[in-house]
Rosetta silent file (secondary structure, phi, psi, omega in degrees, C-alpha in Angstrom):
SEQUENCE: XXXXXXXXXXXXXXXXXXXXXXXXXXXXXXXXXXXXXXXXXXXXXXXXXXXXXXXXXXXXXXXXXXXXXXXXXXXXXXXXXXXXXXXXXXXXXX
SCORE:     score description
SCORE:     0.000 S_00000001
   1 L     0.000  -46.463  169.312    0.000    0.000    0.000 S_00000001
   2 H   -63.037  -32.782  176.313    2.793    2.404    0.547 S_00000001
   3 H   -46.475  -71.682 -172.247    4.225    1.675   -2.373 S_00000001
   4 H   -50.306  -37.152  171.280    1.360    2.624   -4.367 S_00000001
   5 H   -42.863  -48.234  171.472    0.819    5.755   -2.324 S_00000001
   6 H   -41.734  -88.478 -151.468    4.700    6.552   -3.388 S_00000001
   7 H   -56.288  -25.447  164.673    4.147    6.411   -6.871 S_00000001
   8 H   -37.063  -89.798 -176.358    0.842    7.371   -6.678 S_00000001
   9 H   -53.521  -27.798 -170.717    1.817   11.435   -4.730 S_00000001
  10 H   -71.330  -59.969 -140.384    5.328   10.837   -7.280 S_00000001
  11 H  -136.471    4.147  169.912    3.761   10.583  -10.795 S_00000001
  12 L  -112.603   -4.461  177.140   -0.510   10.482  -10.844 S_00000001
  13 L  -116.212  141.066 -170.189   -1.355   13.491   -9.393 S_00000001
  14 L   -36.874  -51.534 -179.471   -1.369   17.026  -10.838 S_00000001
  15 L   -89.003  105.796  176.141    1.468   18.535   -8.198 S_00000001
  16 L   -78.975  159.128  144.450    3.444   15.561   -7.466 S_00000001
  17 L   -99.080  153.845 -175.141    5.350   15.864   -4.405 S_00000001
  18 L   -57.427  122.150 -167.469    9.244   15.763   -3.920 S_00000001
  19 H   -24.188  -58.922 -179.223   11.038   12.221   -3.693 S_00000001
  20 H   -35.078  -52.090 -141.588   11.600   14.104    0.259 S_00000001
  21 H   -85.906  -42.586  179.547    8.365   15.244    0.720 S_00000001
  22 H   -50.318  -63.010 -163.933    6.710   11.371   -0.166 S_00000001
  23 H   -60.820  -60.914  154.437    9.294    9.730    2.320 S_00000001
  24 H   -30.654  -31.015  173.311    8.015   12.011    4.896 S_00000001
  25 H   -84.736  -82.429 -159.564    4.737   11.044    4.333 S_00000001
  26 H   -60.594  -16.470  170.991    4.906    7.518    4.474 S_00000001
  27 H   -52.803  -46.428 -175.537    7.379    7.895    7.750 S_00000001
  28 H   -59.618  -49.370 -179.810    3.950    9.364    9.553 S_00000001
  29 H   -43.326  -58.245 -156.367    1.610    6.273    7.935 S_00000001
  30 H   -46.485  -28.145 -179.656    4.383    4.335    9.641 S_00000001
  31 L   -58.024  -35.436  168.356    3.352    5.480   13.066 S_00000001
  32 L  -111.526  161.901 -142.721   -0.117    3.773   12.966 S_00000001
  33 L   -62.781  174.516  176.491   -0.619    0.087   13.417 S_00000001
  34 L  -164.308  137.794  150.102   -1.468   -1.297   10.156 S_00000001
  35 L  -110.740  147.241 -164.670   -2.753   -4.909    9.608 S_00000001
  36 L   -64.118  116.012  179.669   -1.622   -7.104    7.102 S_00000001
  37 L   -48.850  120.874  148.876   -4.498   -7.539    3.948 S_00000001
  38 L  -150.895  176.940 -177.265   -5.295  -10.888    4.221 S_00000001
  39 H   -37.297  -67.865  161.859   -8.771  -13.051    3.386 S_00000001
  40 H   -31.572  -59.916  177.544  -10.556  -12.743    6.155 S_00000001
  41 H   -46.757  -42.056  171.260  -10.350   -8.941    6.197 S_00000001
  42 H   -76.459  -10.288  171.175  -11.469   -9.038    2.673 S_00000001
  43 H   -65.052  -66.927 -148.441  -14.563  -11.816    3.643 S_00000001
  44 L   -99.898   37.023 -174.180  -15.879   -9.322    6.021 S_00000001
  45 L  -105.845  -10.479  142.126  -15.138   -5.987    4.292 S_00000001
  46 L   -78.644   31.983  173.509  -18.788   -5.833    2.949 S_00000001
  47 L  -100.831  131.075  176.457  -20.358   -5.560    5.625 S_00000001
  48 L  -119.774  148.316 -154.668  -21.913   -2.363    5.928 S_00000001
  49 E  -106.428  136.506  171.175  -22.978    0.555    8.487 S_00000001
  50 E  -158.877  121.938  160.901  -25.603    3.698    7.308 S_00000001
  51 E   -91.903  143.972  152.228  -27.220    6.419    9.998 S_00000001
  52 E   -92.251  112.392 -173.797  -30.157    7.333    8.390 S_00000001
  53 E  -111.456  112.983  172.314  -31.149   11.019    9.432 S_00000001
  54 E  -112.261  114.357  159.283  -34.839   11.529    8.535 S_00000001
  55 E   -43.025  147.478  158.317  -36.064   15.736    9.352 S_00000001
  56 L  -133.550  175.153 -154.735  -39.862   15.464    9.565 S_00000001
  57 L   -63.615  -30.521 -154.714  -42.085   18.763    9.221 S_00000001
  58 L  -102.170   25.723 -158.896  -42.621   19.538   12.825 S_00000001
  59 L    37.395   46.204  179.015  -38.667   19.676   13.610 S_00000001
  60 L   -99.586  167.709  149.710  -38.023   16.037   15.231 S_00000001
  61 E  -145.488  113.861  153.022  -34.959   14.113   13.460 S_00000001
  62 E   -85.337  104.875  165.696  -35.663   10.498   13.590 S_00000001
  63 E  -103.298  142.899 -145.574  -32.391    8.796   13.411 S_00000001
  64 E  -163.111  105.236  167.099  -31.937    4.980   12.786 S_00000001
  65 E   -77.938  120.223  160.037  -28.546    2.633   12.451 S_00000001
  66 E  -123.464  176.924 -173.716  -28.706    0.000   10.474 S_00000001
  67 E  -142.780  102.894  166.263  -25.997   -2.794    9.852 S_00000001
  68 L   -27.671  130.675 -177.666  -25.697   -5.246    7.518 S_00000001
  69 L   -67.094  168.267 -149.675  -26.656   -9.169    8.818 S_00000001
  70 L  -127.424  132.562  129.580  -23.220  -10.572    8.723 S_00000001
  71 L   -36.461  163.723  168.763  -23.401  -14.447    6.810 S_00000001
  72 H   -48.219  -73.481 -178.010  -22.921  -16.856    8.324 S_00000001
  73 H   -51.105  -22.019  178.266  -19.075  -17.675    7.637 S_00000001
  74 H   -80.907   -4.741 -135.891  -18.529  -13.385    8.306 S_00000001
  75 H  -130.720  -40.733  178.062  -20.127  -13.889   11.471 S_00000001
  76 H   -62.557  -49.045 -153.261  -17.719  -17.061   12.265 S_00000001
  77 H   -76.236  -39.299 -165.713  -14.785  -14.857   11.111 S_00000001
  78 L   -84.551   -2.282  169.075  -15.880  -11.700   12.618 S_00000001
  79 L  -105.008  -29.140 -174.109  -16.048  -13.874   16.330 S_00000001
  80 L   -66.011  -10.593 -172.226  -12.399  -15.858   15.629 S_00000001
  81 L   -99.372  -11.901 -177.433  -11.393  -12.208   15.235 S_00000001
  82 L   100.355  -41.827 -137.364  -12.340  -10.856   18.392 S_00000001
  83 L  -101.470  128.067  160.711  -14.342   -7.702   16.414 S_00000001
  84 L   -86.944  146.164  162.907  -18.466   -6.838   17.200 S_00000001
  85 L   -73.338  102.597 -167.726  -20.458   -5.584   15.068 S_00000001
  86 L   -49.903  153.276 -162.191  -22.003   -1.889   16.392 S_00000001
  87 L   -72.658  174.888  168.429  -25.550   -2.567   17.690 S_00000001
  88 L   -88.606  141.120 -171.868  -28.200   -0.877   15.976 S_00000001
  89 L   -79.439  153.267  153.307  -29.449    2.508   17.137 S_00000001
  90 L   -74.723  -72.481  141.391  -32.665    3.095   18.400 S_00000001
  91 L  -149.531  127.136 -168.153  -34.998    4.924   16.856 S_00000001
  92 E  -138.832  147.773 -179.503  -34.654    8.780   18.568 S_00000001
  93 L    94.670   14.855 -161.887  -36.444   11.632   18.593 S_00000001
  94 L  -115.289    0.000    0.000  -39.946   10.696   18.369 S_00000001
């Protein structure tokens, strides 16, 4: 991923930045953890999160989480992994 980032800020973008300026940048990336791409991560990388913010006429905002069910096998992966899924909000403002 850094790699691509290099050449990416070197040679795809209108302003490139300076061989210097790139190295600097990826020194800072270095600072937070990073996990290694591997299958699992990519199993359970569709699962997806949306607040819904609905206004209604009288000035309430109903707000509403929802979260994608997990499959089965993301649901195996996503407990061997340690990582929950955020609960679903309640319905507020009503």
């Amino acid at each position: 991923m850094l790699q691509e980032f290099y050449v990416t800020v070197r040679r795809k973008i209108a302003v490139p930045l300076s061989p210097d300026l790139a190295v600097d940048w990826i020194s800072q990336f270095e600072a937070f953890p990073c996990l290694p791409l591997d299958s699992a991560l990519v199993k359970i990388a569709n699962i997806t999160q949306v607040d819904v913010v609905l206004p209604t006429r009288n000035g309430i905002t109903i707000r509403k989480r929802c979260v994608s069910k997990p499959t089965k096998h993301q649901a195996i992966l996503l407990q061997r992994l340690g990582l929950k899924l955020p609960a679903s909000k309640k319905i507020t403002g009503m």
